[in-house]
C-alpha positions as CSV (number, residue, x, y, z in Angstrom):
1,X,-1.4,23.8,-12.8
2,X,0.5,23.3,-16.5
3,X,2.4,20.3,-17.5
4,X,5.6,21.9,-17.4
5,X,4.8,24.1,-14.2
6,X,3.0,21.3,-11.6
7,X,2.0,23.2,-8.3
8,X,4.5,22.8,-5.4
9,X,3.3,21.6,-2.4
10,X,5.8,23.2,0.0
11,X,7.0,20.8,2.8
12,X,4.3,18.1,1.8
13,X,6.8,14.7,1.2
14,X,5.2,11.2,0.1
15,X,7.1,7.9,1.0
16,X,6.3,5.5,-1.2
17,X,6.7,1.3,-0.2
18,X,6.3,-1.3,-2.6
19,X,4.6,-4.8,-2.1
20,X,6.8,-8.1,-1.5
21,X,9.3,-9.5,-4.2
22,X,9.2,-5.8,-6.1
23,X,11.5,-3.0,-6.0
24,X,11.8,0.7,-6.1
25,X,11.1,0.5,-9.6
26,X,7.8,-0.8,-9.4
27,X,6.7,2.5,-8.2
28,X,8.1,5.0,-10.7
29,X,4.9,6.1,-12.0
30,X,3.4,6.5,-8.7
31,X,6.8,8.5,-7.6
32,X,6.4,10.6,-11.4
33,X,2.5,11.3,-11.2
34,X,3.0,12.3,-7.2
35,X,5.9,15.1,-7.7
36,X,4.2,16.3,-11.2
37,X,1.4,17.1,-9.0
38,X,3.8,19.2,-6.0
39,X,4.7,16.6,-4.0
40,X,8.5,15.7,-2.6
41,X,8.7,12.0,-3.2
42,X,10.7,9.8,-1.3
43,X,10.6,5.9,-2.8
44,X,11.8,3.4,-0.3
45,X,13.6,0.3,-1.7
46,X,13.7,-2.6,0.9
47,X,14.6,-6.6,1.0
48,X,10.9,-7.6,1.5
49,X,12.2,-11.6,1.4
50,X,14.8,-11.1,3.5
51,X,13.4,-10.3,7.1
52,X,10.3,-10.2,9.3
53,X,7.5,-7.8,8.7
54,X,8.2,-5.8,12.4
55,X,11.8,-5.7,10.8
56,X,11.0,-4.5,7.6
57,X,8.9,-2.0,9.5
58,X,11.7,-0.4,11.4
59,X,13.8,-0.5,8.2
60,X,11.7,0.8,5.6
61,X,9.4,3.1,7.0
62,X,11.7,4.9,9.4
63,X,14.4,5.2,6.2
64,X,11.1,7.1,4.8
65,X,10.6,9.1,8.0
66,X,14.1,10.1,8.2
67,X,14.6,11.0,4.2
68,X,11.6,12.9,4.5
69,X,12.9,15.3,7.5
70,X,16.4,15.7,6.5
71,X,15.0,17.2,3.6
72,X,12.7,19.5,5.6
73,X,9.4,17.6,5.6
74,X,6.2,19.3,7.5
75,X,3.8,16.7,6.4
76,X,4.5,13.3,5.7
77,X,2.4,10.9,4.2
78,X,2.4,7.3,2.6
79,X,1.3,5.5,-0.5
80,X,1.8,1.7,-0.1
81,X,1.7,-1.4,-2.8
82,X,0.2,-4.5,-1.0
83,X,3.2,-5.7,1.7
84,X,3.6,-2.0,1.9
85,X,0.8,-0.8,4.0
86,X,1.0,-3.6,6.6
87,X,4.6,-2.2,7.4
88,X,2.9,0.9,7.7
89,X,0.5,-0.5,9.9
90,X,3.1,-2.8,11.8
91,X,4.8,0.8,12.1
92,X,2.6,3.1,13.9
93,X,1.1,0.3,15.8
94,X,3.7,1.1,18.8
95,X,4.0,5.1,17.4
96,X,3.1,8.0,16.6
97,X,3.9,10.7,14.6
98,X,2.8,14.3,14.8
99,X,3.8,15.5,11.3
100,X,1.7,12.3,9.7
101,X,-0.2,13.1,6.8
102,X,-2.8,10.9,5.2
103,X,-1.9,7.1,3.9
104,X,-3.1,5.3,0.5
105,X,-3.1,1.6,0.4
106,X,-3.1,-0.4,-2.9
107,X,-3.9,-3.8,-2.7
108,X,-2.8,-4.3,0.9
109,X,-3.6,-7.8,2.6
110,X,-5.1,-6.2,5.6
111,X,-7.3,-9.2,6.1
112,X,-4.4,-11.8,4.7
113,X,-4.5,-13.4,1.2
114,X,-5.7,-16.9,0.9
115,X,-3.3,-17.5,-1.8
116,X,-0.4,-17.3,1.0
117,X,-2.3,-20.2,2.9
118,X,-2.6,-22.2,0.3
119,X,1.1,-21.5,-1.3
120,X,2.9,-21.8,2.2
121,X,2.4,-25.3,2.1
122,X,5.2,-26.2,-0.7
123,X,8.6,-26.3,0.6
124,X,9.8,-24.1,-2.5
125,X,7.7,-21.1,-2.0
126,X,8.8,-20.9,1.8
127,X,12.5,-20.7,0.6
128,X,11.6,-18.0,-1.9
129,X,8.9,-16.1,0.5
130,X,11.3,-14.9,3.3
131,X,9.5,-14.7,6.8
132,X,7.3,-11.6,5.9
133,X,5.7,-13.5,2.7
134,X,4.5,-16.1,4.8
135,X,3.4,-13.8,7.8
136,X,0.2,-12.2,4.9
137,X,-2.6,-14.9,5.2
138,X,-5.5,-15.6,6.9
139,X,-4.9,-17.0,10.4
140,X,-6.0,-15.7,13.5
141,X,-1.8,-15.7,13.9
142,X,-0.5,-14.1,10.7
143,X,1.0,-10.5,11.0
144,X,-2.2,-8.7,9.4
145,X,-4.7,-9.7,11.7
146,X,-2.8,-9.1,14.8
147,X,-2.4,-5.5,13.8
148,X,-5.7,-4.1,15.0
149,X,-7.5,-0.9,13.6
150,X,-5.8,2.0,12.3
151,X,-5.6,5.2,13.9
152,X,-4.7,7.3,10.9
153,X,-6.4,8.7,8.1
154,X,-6.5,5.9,5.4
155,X,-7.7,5.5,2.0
156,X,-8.3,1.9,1.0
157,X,-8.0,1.0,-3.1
158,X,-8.8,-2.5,-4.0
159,X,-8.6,-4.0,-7.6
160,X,-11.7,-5.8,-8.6
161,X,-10.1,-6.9,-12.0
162,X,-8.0,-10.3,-12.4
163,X,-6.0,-11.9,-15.1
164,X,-4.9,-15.1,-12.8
165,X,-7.9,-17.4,-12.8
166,X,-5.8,-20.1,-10.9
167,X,-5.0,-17.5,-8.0
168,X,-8.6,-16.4,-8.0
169,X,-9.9,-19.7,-7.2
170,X,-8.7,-19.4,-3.7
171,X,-10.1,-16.0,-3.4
172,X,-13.3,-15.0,-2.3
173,X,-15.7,-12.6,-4.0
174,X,-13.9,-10.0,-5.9
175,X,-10.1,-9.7,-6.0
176,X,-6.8,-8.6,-8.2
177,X,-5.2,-12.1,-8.6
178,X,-3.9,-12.1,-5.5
179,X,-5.8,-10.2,-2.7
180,X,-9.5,-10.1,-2.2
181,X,-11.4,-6.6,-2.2
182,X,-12.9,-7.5,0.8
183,X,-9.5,-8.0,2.6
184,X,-8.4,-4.7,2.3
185,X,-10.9,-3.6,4.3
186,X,-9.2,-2.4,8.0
187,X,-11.0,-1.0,10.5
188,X,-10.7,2.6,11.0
189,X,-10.3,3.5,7.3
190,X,-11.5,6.8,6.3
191,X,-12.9,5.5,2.6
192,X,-12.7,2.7,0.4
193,X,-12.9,2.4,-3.2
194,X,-12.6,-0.8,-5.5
195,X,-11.7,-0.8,-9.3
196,X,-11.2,-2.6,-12.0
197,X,-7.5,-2.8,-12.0
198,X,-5.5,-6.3,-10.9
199,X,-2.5,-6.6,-8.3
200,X,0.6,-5.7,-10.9
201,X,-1.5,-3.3,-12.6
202,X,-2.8,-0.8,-10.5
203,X,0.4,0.9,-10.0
204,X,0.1,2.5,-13.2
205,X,-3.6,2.7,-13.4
206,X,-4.4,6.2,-14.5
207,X,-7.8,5.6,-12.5
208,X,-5.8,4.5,-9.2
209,X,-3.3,7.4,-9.7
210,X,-6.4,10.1,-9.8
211,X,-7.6,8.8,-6.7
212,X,-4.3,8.5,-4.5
213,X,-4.0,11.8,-5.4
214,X,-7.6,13.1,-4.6
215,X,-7.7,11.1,-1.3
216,X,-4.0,12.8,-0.5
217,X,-5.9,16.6,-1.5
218,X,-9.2,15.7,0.2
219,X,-9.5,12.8,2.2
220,X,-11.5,11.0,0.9
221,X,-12.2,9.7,-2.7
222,X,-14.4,11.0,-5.6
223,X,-18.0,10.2,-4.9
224,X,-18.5,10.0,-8.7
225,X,-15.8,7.0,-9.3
226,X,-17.4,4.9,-6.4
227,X,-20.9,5.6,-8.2
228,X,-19.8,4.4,-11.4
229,X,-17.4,1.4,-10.7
């Protein structure tokens, strides 16, 4: 594959959903490394602070879906930022799809984020978080544990690096500054990989983007890059 003749991968279409309070935009290099390397990209913009997370779900992803087969799509598949993959999960909790493809999660709060307990408390943040903001912590009630395990092939990448300290007070263990590693763990996910990337960062992580992509090819990710985080 040359620079200026990337392999097609006929029929193979990538949706791509950002994380809450971004845009489109924040996933440009994503969208830019995925079609340089064949695919049909398809980036979803959505009001994450302006409805629930189940109506988000029916907005965004089915937009996606429906993008993605007017255009022809045999194989879809997903690449989320944070808020992203739990509309994915929300999603195909109550469907299926036959032409689904394989799913990358970056810095999802599958578990919930403690940083959404703690900052739900202040009257301001509620105003700015919209209803699927305050659905990502920790309870037993909140959106992301309610969601159960995953019956799709997932790749899970966690950022282990953070340039927050405050944020990472309220954060167990390892985390990105706003999610810990250990809650984007879901049950039912076909691999996992942490690196040193934070939340914001990741997205144009050269290390992050060679592992989307081998997890999209393969499956799974490299064995090497676990070994040597």
């Amino acid at each position: 594959m040359s620079l200026l003749n990337p392999e097609k991968k006929p029929g193979e279409f990538v949706v791509l959903l950002h994380g809450w309070g971004r845009t489109d935009k924040s996933m440009l290099v994503l969208q830019l490394a995925l079609q340089h390397a064949g695919y049909e990209v398809v980036n979803v913009d959505y009001p994450s602070n302006d409805k629930t997370i189940k109506e988000l779900a029916e907005l965004a992803v089915a937009q996606g879906i429906y993008e993605c087969e007017a255009k022809g799509a045999k194989v879809i598949h997903f690449v989320t930022h944070s808020l992203g993959g739990i509309l994915v999960r929300q999603y195909f909790k109550e469907r299926k799809l036959g032409k689904l493809g394989r799913v990358v999660m970056l810095g999802t709060p599958n578990k919930g984020s403690e940083v959404i307990d703690m900052y739900r408390k202040f009257y301001l943040f509620r105003q700015f978080a919209g209803p699927a903001g305050l659905a990502l912590g920790t309870s037993e009630k909140d959106v992301p544990n309610n969601l159960g395990a995953v019956s799709f092939e997932l790749g899970v990448i966690a950022g282990s690096k953070s340039i927050n300290p405050i944020l990472s007070l309220m954060l167990p263990g390892d985390d990105d500054g706003k999610v810990s590693v250990e809650s984007t763990k879901v049950e039912g996910m076909s691999d996992f990989i942490a690196l040193p990337t934070t939340h914001p960062t990741m997205l144009a992580s050269p290390s992050v983007i060679k592992q989307m992509l081998h997890f999209l090819e393969h499956g799974h990710f490299e064995e090497q890059a676990k070994e040597n985080v």
